[in-house]
C-alpha positions in Angstrom: -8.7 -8.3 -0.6 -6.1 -6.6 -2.0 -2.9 -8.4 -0.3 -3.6 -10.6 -3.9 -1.4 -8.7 -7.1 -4.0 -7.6 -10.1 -3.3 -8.0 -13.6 0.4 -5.6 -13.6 0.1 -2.0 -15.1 1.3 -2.3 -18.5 4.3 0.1 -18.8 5.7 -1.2 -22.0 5.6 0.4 -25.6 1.6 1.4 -24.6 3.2 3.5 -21.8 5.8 5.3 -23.4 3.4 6.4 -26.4 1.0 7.5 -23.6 3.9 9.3 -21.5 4.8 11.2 -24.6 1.6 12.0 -25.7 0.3 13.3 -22.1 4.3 15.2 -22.1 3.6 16.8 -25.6 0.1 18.0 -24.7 1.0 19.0 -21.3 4.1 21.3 -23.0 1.2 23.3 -25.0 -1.3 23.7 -22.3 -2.0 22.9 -18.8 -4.7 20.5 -18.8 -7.4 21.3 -16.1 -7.9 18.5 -13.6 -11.5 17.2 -12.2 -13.1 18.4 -8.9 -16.6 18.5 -7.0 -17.2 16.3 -4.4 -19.9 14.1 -3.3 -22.1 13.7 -0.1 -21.1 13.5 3.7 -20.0 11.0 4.8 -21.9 8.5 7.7 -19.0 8.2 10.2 -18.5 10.0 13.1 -15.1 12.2 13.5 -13.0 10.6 15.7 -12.2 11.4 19.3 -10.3 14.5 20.1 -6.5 14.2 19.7 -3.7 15.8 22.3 -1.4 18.0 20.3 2.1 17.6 19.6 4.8 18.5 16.9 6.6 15.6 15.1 6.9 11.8 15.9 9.7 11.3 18.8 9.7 7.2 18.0 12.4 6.5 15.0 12.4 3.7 12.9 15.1 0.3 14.3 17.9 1.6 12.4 19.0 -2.4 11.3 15.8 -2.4 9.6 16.0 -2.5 5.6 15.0 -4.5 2.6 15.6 -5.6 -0.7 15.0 -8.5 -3.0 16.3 -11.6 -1.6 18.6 -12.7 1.2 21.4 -13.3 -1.8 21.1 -9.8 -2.8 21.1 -8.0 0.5 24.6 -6.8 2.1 25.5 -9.9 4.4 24.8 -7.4 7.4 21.6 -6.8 6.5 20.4 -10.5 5.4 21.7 -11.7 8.9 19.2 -9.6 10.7 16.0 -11.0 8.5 14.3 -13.5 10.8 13.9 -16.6 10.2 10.7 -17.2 7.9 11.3 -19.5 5.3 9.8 -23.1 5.8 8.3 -22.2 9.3 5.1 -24.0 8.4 3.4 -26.8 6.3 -0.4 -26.2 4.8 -1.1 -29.4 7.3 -0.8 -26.3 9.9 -3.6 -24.9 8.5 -7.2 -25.7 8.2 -8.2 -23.5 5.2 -11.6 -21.4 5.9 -12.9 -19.3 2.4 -11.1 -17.1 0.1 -10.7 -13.6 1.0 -9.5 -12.2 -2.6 -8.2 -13.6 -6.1 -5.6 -12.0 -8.1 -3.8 -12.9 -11.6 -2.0 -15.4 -10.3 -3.3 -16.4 -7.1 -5.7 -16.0 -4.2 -5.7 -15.0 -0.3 -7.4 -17.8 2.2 -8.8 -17.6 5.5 -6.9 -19.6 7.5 -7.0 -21.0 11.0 -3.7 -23.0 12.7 -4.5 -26.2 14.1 -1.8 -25.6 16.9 -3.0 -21.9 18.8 -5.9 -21.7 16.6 -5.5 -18.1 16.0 -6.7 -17.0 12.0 -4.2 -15.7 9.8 -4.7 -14.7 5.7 -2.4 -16.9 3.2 -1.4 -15.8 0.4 -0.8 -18.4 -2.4 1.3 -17.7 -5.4 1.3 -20.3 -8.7 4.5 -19.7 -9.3 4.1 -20.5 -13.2 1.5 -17.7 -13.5 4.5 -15.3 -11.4 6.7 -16.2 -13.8 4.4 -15.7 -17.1 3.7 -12.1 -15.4 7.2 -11.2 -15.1 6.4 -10.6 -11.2 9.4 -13.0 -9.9 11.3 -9.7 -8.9 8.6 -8.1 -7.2 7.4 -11.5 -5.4 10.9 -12.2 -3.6 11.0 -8.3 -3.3 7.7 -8.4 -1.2 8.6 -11.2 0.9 12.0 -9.9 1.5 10.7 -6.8 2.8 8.1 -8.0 5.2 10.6 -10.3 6.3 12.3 -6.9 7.9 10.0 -4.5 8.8 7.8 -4.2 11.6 5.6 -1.8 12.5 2.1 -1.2 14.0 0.1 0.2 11.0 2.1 -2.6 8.5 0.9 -5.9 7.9 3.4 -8.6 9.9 4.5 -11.8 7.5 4.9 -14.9 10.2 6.0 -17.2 7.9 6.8 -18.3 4.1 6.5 -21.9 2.4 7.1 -23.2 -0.8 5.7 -26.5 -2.7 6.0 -27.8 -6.4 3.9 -25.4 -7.9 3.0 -23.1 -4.9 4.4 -20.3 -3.0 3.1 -19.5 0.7 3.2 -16.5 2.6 1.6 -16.6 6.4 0.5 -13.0 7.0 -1.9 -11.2 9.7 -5.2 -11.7 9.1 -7.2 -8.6 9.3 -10.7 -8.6 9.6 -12.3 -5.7 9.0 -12.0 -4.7 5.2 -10.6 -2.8 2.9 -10.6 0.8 3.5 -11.6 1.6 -0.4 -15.0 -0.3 0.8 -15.3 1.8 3.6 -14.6 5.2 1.6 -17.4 3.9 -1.5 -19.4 3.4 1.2 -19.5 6.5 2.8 -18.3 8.5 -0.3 -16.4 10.5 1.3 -15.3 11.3 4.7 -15.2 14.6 6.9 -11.9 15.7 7.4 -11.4 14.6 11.4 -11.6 10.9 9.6 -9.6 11.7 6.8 -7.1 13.1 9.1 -6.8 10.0 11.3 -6.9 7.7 8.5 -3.7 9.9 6.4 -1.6 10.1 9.7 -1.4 6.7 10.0 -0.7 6.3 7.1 2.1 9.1 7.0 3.7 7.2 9.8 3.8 3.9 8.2 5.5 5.1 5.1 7.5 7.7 7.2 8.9 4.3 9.1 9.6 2.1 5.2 11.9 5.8 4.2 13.8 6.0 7.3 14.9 2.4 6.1 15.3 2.8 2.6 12.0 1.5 0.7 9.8 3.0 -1.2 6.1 1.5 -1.4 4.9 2.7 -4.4 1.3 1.4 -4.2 -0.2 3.1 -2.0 -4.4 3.1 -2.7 -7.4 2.4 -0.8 -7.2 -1.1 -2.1 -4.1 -1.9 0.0 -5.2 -0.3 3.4 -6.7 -2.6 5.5 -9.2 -2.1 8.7 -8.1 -4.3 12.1 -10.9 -5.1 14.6 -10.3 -2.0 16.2 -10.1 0.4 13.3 -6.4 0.7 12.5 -4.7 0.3 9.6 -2.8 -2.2 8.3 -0.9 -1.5 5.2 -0.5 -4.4 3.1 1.1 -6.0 -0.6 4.1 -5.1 -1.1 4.9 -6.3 -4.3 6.1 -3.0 -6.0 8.2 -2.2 -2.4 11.4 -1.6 -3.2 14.8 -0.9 -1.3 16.0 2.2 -2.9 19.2 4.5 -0.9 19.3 6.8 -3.8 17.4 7.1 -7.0 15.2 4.5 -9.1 13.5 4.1 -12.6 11.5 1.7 -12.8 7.8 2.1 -13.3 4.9 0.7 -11.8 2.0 1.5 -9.1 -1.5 2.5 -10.1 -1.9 5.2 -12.8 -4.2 7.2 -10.7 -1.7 7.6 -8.3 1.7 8.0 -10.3 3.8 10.6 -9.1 4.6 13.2 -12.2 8.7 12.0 -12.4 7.4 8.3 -13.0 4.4 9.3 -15.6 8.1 10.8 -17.6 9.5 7.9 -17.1 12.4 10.0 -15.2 14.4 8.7 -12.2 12.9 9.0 -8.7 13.2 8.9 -4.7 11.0 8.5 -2.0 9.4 11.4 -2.4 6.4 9.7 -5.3 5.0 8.1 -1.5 4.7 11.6 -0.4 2.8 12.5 -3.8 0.6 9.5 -3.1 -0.1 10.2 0.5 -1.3 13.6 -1.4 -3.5 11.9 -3.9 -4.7 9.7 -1.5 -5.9 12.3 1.6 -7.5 14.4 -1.6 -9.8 10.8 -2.8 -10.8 10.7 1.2 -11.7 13.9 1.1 -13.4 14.1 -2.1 -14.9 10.7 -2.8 -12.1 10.7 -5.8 -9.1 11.7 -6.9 -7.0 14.3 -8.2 -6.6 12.8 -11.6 -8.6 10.9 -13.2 -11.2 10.1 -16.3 -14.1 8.9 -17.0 -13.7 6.9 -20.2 -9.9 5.4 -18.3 -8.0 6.6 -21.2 -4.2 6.5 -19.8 -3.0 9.7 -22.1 -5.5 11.9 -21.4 -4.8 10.9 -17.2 -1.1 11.3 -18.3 -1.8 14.6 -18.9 -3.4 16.0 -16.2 -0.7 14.3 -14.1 1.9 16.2 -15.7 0.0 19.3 -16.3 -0.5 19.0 -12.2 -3.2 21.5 -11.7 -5.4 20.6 -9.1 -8.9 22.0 -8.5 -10.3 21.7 -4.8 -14.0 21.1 -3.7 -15.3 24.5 -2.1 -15.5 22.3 1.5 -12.0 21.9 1.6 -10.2 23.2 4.9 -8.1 25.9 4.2 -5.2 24.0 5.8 -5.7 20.4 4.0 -5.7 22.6 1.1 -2.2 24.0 1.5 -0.9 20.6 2.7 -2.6 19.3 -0.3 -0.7 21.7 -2.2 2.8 21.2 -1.1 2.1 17.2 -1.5 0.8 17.6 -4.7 3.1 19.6 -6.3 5.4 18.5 -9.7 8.6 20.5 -8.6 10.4 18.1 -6.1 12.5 20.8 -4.8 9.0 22.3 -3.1 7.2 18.8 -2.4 6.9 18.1 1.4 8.9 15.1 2.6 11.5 16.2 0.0 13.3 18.8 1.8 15.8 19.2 4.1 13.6 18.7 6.9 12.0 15.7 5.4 8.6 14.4 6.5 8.9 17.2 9.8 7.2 19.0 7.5 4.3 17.0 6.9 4.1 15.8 10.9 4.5 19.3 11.4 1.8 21.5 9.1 -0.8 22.8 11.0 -3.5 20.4 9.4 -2.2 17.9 11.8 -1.5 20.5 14.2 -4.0 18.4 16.9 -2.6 14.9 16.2 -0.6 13.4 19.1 1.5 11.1 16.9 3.0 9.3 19.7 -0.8 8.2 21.2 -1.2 7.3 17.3 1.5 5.2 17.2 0.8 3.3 20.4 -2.9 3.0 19.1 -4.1 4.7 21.9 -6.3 6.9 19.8 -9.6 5.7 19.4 -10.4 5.3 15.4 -12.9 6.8 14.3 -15.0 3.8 12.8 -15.4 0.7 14.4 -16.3 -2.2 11.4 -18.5 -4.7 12.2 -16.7 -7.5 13.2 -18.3 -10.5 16.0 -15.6 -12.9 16.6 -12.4 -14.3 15.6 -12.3 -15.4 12.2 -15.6 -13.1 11.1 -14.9 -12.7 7.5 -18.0 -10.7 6.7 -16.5 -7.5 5.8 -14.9 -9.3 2.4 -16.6 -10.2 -0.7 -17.4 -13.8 -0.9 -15.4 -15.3 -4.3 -15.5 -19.0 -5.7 -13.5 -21.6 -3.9 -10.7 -23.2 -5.7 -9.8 -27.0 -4.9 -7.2 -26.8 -1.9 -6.3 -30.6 -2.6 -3.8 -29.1 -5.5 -2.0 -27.4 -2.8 1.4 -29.1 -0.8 1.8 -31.6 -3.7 5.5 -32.4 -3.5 5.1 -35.4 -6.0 5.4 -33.0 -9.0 8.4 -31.9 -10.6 9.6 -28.3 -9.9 11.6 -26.7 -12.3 11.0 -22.7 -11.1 12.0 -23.4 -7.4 15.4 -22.1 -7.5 13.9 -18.4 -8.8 12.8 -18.3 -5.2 14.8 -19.3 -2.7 14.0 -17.6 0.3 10.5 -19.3 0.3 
């Protein structure tokens, strides 16, 4: 389960030599990108969609993140609700882990008061500190403090002990989507469709409020019961007004201005709602290699040049193309009409984005899930010994890095 930060992207000295190697070749030729595709997919397309234009719902305009409650304007950090030290572990009998990362895990979780199942994230707040990951950590739970929205994971709650940080999140049960895509290999487009529109709504919401996500992947899109999405980790979600630099998100999904290391907006989302709709499609994506070598996918980031699968519709292609483009003053969701002109394209000509947003479109793939607490659509992981959790008798000299837990 993904709601669980991997080992960080090195973007130190490594990444700079690789940026300027991939800038250097990319100057002297254009580097061809890979293409072809794979078999069909298993899933049925999903149920026919009313049409409409663009979205009418906007996003609560008092809705915006940033690090911490310290940080945010006073305004802002008075609207956050209330989250920190809602709950004890003692709330919670603890049922399997869902997912490991670096430097912690995600449980199964089941509240001994309305005995509903929620995931928990727990942190060792050493190992967040070792990683350099404290900004990003009380970035994530500031954010989800905020934001709510249908197709984004809700936080209900954040603790803290000597060594541990909590974070009470939604529980959702059926999977990641990236199983779902290996699985099938790739999906016909009506799925695809669905599956980006959501998507394009949830990170249409985070921009209307000033964040950027930045990790948006397969990995960290996951199924509910009744085939939704639910975005979730938002460790690299950041609240940005303007312009930022810093780099991080997953090189095969790297917008072109952060590969250069160059300042950059929302728009990189849009660039990865891009890559992301062409791995659906395709059964991979865009950019990528086979050996992993980080120049060489440098390069065919910068170099840009996209190759589509003969099956590709002739209108996901020209979406494709104004998503995945290098020039920012021709990328979609980077002009003066903004994301109208993704709601807008004719690809998504069919989709009723209001039905979509109430969830009153079927999805188009039901997973497999029996009862509450059914944790079969995650891989099963070795469990840790919970009795080192909620120990207060330990001294706690890293505490005060986090103080909205």
């Amino acid at each position: 389960m993904s709601a669980i930060p991997q080992q960080p992207v090195d973007y130190s000295a490594t990444h700079e030599a690789a940026v300027a190697a991939a800038a250097a070749a990319a100057a002297k030729a254009a580097t061809a990108t890979a293409g072809g595709g794979a078999s069909s997919s298993q899933h049925p397309a999903p149920a026919v969609v009313g049409a409409t234009s663009v979205p009418t719902h906007v996003a609560s305009a008092n809705s915006t993140g940033t690090y911490s409650s310290a940080s945010l304007p006073l305004a802002i950090a008075a609207q956050q609700r209330k989250l920190s030290g809602r709950y004890a572990l003692t709330d919670f009998a603890v049922e399997r882990t869902l997912g490991t990362g670096s430097f912690g895990r995600v449980h199964l979780v089941r509240s001994r008061h309305n005995h509903r199942f929620y995931a928990i994230k727990v942190l060792r707040k050493e190992q967040v500190v070792k990683m350099k990951q404290v900004e990003h950590t009380n970035s994530e739970r500031a954010i989800l403090s905020i934001v709510r929205h249908p197709f984004l994971v809700n936080l209900w709650g954040t603790f803290k002990d000597s060594t541990f940080l909590y974070m009470v999140m939604d529980y959702v049960p059926g999977g990641e989507l990236f199983t779902l895509l290996r699985k099938s290999q790739r999906f016909p487009h009506p799925v695809a469709k669905f599956y980006a529109a959501e998507v394009a709504l949830a990170i249409d919401y985070l921009h209307q409020n000033n964040i950027i996500y930045r990790d948006l992947k397969p990995e960290n899109i996951l199924l509910s019961a009744d085939g939704h999405l639910k975005i979730t980790d938002f460790g690299f979600a950041k609240y940005v007004p303007d312009v930022t630099w810093t780099l991080c998100g997953t090189p095969d999904y790297l917008a072109p201005e952060i590969v250069s290391s160059k300042g950059y907006n929302k728009s990189v989302d849009w660039w990865a709602l891009g890559v992301l709709l062409y791995e659906m499609l395709a059964g991979h994506p865009p950019f990528f290699t086979e050996d992993g070598n980080p120049i060489k996918l440098y390069e065919k980031i910068i170099a840009c040049k996209v190759r589509y699968p003969p099956y590709f519709e002739t209108g996901v292609k020209d979406l494709l193309k104004n998503l995945l483009t290098a020039d920012l003053s021709k990328r979609y969701g980077n002009l003066h009409r903004g994301s109208k002109d993704i709601f807008g394209h004719l690809w998504f000509a069919e989709v009723d984005w209001d039905r979509l947003y109430r969830r009153e479109i079927p999805a188009p793939y039901l997973p497999t899930v029996t009862a509450d607490g059914d944790s079969s659509q995650f891989e099963r992981y070795p469990e840790n010994d919970v009795t080192e959790y909620s120990r207060t008798d330990l001294p706690d000299s890293l505490g005060h890095l986090f103080p909205d837990f």
